[in-house]
C-alpha positions in Angstrom: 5.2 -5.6 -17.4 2.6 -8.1 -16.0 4.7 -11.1 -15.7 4.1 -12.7 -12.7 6.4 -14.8 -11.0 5.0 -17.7 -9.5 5.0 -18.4 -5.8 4.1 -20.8 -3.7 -0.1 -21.7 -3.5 -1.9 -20.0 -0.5 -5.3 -19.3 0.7 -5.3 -15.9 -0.4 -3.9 -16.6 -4.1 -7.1 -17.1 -5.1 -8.8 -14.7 -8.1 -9.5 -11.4 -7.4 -13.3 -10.3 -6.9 -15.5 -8.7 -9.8 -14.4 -5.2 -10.4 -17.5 -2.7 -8.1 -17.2 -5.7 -5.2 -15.4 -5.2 -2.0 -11.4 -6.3 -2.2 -11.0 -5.6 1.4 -13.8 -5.3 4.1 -13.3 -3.8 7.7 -15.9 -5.2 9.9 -16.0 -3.7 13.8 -12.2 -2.7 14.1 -11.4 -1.4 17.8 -7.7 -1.2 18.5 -5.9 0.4 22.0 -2.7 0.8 23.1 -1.2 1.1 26.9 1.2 3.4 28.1 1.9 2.0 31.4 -1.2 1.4 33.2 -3.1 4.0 30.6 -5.4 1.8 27.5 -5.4 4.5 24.7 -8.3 4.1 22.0 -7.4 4.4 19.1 -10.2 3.2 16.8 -13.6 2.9 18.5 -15.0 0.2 15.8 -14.7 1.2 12.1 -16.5 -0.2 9.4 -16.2 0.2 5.2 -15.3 -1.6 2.3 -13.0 -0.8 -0.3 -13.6 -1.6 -4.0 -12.2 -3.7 -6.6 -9.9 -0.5 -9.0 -11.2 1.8 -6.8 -8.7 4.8 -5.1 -9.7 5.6 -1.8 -8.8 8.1 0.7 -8.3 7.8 4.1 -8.7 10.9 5.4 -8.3 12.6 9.1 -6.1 14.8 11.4 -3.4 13.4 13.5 -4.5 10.5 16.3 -7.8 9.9 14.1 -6.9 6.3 13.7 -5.4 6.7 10.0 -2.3 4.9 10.3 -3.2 2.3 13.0 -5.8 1.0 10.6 -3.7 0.7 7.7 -1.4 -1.1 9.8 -4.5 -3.9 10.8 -5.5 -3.8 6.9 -1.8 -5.0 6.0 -1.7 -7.3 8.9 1.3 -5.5 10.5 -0.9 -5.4 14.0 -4.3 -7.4 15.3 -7.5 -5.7 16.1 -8.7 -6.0 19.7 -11.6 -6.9 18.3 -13.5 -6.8 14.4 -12.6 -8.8 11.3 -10.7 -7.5 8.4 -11.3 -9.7 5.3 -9.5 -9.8 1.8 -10.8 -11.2 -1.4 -13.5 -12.6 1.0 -10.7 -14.5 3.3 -10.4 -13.4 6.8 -7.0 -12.4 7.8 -6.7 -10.5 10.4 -6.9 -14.1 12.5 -5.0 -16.3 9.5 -1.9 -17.7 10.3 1.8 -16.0 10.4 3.0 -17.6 7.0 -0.8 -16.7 5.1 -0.6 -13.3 6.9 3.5 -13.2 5.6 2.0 -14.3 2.3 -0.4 -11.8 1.5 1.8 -8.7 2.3 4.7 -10.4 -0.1 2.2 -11.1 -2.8 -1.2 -9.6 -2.6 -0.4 -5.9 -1.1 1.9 -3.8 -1.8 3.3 -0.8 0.9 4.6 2.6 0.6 5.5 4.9 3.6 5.8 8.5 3.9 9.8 8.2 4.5 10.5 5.8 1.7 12.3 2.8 4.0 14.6 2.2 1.3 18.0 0.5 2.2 20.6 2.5 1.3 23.2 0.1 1.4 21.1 -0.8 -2.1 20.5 1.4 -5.6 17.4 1.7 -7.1 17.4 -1.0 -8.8 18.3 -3.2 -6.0 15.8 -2.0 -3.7 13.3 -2.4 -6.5 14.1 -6.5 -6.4 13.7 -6.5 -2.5 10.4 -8.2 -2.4 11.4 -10.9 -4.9 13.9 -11.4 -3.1 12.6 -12.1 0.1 9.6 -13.5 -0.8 11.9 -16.1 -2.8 14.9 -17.0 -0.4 18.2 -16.4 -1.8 18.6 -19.7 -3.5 15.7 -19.8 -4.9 15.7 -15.9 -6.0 19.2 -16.7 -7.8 17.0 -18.8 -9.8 14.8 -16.4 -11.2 17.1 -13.0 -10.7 17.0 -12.4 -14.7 13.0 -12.4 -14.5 12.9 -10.4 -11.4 15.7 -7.8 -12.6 13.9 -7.4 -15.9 10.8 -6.4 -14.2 12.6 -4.2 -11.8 14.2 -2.1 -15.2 10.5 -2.2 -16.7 9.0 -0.3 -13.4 11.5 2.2 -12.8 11.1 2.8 -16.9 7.3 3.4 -15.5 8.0 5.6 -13.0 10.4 7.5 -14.7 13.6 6.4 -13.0 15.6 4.6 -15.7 18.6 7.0 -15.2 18.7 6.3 -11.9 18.6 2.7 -11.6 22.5 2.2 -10.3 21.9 5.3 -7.8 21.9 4.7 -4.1 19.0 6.6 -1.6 21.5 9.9 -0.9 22.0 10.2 -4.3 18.4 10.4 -5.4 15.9 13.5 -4.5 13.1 12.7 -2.1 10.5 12.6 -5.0 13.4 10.3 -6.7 12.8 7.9 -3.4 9.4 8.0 -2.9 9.2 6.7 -7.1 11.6 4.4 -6.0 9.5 3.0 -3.5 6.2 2.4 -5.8 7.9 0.8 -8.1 9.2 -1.9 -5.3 5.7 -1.7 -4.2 4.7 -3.1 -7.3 7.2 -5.4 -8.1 5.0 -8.7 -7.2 2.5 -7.5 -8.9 -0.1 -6.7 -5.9 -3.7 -6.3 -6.7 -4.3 -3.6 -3.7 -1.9 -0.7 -2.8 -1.5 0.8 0.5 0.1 4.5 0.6 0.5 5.9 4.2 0.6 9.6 3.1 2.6 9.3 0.3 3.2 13.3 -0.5 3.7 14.0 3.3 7.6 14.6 3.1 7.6 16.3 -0.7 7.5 19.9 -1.8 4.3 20.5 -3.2 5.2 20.7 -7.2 7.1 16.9 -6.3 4.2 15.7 -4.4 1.9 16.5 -7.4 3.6 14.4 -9.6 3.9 11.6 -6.9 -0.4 11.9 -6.7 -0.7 12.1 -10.9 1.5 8.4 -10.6 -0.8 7.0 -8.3 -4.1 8.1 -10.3 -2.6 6.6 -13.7 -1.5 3.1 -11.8 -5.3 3.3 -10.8 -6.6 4.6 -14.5 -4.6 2.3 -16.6 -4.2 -0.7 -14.5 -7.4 -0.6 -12.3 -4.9 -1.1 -9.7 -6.7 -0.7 -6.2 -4.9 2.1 -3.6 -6.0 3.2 -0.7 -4.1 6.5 1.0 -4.1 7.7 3.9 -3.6 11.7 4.2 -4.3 14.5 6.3 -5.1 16.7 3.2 -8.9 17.3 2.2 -7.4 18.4 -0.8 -5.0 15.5 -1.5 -8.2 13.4 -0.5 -10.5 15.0 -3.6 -7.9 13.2 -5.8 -9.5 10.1 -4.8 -12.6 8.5 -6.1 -14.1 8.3 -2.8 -13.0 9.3 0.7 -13.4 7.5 4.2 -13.7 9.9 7.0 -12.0 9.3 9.8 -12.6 11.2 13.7 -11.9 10.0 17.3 -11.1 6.7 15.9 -14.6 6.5 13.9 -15.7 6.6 10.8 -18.2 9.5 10.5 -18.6 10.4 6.5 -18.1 8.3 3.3 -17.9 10.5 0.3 -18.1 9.1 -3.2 -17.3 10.5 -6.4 -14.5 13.2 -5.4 -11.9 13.1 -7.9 -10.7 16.3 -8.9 -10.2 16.5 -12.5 -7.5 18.6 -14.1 
């Protein structure tokens, strides 16, 4: 389950940091956008750290900032200005193949509408990130390994019987399981979940919330989500408060325990 398969050497493969010290840091963030000749703040200079095994919650209505600063912790946009760190390793600034190296290897992603290719099953989808953070020749090289892991995950998450099942033949909890598991398949030591429950029924979104607390429990496995849910947010051990593109309360200790 915790076999790792090796990879190329980068500045962010380095050991994580003592478990109760910062894996990620967010230092000053502002971030706009334009439509046409109008700049649109988004984020007005945020600042927090996140844990090592900690499960935070990134909490705020719509056009808080939420999702545009996930998006600069996983590298998928630059900061107008601030410093996000990792492992205490810049990278909002680090190259295109360290910034391409840390989402294949260090963080893992899942999205409110799954993104799985459907085209693929389960299964398939599951070996996705092997596969491209391995080429295809080099992939067909270690395809047993990777499939192996792939059937031990979806065994984790509950999805062994539908391992050969393509996207429109699974439910939407059946996808969004689907996608964690692929989200963990190189072994990443932080998780980013952009409001994982937002397109579940609320019984199916329970569950979804109960995977994500024992992936934190059992494997001190860091995850930070993103929801506009106070209540989805008291399942975390600590929330981050966002409003206007500001963080304006921290709250530790929240986790609801049933």
């Amino acid at each position: 389950m915790n076999q790792v398969i090796k990879t190329e050497s980068s500045a962010f493969a380095q050991g994580v940091a003592p478990e109760g010290e910062p894996i990620m840091s967010v230092r000053g963030l502002v971030k706009s956008y334009h439509k046409n000749r109008i700049e649109v703040p988004v984020l007005r200079g945020v600042d927090f750290d996140i844990e090592v095994g900690s499960m935070t919650s990134l909490v705020g209505r719509s056009g808080s900032g939420k999702s545009t600063l996930m998006h600069l912790m996983a590298t998928l946009d630059h900061p107008d200005q601030g410093e996000v760190s990792f492992n205490g390793a810049r990278i909002d600034n680090a190259s295109a193949r360290q910034r391409d190296y840390y989402r294949n290897h260090q963080i893992g992603m899942i999205f409110q509408f799954y993104h799985l290719l459907p085209e693929l099953t389960a299964l398939e989808n599951v070996m996705v990130p092997t596969m491209i953070a391995r080429r295809l020749f080099s992939f067909l090289g270690v395809r047993k390994t990777a499939q192996e892991r792939a059937e031990q995950l979806l065994e984790m998450v509950g999805l062994t019987h539908r391992r050969h099942h393509r996207p429109s033949e699974m439910s939407g909890g059946e996808m969004q399981r689907a996608a964690i598991a692929r989200a963990l398949m190189n072994n990443p030591t932080l998780l980013l979940a952009d409001e994982p429950t937002g397109n579940l029924d609320s019984s199916t979104g329970h569950g979804i919330l109960e995977l994500l607390q024992k992936l934190n429990e059992d494997n001190r496995l860091t995850i930070v989500m993103i929801t506009h849910d106070d209540a989805i947010a008291r399942q975390a051990d600590r929330a981050v408060r966002l409003e206007n593109g500001l963080v304006v309360e921290q709250d530790d200790a929240l986790r609801v325990v049933h």
